[in-house]
C-alpha positions as CSV (number, residue, x, y, z in Angstrom):
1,X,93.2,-66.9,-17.9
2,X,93.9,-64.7,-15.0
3,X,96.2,-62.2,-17.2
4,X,93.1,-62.3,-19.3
5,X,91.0,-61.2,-16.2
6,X,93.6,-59.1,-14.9
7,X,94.2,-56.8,-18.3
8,X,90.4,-56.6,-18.5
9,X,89.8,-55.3,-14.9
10,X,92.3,-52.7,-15.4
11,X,90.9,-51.6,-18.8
12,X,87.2,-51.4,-17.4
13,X,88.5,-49.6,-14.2
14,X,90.1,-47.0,-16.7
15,X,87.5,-46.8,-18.4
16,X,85.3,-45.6,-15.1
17,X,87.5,-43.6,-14.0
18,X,87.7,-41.4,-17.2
19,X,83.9,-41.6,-17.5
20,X,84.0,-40.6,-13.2
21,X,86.8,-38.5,-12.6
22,X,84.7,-37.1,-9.4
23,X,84.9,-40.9,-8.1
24,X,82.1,-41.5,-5.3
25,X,80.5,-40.2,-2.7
26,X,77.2,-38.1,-2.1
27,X,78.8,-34.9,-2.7
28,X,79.5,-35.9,-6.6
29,X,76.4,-37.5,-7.9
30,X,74.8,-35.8,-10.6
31,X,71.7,-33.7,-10.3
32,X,69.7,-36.4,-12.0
33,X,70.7,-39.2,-9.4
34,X,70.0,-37.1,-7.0
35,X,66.4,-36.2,-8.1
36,X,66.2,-40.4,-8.7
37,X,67.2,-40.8,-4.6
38,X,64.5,-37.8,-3.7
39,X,62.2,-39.3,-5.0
40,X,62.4,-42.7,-4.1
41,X,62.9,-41.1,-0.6
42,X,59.7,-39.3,-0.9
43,X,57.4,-42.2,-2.3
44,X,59.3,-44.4,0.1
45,X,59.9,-47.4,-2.4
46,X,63.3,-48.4,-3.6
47,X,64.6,-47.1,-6.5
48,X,64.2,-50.1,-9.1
49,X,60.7,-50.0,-8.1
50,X,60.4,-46.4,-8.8
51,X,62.1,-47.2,-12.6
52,X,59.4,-49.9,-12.8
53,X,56.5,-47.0,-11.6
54,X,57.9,-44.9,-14.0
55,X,58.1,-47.1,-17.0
56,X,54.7,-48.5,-16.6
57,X,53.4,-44.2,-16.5
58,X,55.5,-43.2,-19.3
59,X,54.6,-46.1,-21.7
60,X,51.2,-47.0,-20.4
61,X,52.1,-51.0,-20.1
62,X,53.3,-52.9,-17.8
63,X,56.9,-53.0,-17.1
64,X,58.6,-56.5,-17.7
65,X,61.6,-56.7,-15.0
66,X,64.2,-57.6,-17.8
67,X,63.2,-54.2,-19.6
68,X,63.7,-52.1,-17.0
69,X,66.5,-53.8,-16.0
70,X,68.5,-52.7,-18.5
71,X,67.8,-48.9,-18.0
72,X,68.6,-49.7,-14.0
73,X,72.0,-50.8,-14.6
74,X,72.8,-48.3,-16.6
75,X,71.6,-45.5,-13.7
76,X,73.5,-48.1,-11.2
77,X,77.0,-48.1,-12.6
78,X,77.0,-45.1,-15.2
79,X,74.5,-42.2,-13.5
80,X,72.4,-42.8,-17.0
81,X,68.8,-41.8,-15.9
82,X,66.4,-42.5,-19.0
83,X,64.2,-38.9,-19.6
84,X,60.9,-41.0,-18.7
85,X,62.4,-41.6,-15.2
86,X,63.3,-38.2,-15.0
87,X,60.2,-36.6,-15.9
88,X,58.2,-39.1,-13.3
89,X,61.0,-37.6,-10.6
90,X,60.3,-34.4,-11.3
91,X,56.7,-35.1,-11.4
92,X,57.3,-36.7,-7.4
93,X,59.6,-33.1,-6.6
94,X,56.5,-30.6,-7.7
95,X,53.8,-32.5,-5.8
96,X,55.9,-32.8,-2.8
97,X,57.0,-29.2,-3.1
98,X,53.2,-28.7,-3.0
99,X,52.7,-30.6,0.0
100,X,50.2,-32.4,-2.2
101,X,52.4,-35.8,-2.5
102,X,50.0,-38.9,-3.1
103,X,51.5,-41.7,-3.7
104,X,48.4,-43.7,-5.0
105,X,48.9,-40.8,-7.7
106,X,52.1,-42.5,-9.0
107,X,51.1,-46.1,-9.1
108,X,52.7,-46.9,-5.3
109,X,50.2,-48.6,-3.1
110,X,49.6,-47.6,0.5
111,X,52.7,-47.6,2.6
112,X,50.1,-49.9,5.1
113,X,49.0,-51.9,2.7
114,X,52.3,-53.4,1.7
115,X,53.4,-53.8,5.4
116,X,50.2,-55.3,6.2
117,X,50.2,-57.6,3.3
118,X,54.1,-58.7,4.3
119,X,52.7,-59.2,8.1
120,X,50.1,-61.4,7.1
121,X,52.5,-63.5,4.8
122,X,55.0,-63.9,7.4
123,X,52.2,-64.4,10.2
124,X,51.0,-67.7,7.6
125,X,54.4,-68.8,7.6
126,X,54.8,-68.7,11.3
127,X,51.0,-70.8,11.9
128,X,52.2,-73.2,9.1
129,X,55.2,-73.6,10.8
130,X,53.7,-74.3,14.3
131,X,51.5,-76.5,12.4
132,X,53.3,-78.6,11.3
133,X,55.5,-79.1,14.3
134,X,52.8,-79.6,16.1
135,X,51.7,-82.6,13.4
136,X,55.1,-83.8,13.8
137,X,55.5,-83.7,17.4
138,X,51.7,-85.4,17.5
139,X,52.9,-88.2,15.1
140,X,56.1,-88.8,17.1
141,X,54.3,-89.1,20.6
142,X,51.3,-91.7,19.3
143,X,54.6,-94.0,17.8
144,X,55.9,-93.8,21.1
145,X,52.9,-94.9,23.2
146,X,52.1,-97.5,20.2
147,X,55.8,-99.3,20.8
148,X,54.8,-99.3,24.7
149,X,52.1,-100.8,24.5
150,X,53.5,-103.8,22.1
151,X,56.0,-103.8,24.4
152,X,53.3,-104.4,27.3
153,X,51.5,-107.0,25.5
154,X,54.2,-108.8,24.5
155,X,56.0,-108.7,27.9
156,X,54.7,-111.8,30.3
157,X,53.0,-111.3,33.1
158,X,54.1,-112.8,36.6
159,X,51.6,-112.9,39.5
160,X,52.0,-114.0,42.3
């Protein structure tokens, strides 16, 4: 099993390298990756959300994870960059050439609006949290006083 492993790690690492003789680095990405990274950059989303963006302009649906996917692995390990995700880079490179770069234009909600929606979501978390250790902490302190005072009543009383 391991010689099996072993022969086809060598032959896929062959493989890349002839496809990649450049190897990596920033200085040897393609033009098209590059364009990719730009505009991601400039729309300030990450890149599989700007494949997702794309595919939803170019074919007019909504883009299924799985489907894009596909298309992102190949840009991931093989610089393949489909033409609709280049045309929707270049589309992000002319407007902010222009200065006239509106992200709302390309399907990407408010920079603010995501942070703030993120905020609020960690900000319920936090409350529920406190919540509930406050429930617990309640819960835990009327058991206590409970047991003393059946501890009380049951104890006898000497007077003197």
């Amino acid at each position: 099993m391991l010689r099996r492993l072993a022969e086809r790690w060598e032959a896929l690492k062959a493989s890349y390298e002839k496809s990649h003789p450049r190897g990596f680095g920033e200085d040897h990405l393609s033009d098209d990756v590059r364009l990719v990274i730009q505009a991601s950059a400039d729309l300030d989303i990450p890149e599989f959300e700007l494949f997702v963006k794309a595919y939803e302009k170019w074919f007019g649906a909504e883009a299924k994870e799985e489907r894009v996917e596909r298309y992102y692995l190949g840009y991931m390990f093989c610089e393949r960059v489909p033409h609709w995700v280049r045309e929707y880079c270049r589309q992000v490179a002319d407007s902010a050439k222009r200065h006239q770069l509106d992200p709302v234009h390309f399907g990407i909600k408010p920079i603010l609006t995501r942070r703030v929606k993120k905020g609020l979501t960690i900000l319920t978390l936090a409350f529920g949290l406190v919540a509930g250790l406050i429930g617990v902490a309640e819960y835990t302190v009327d058991r206590h006083y409970e047991h003393l005072r059946e501890l009380n009543k049951s104890k006898i009383s000497y007077r003197p």
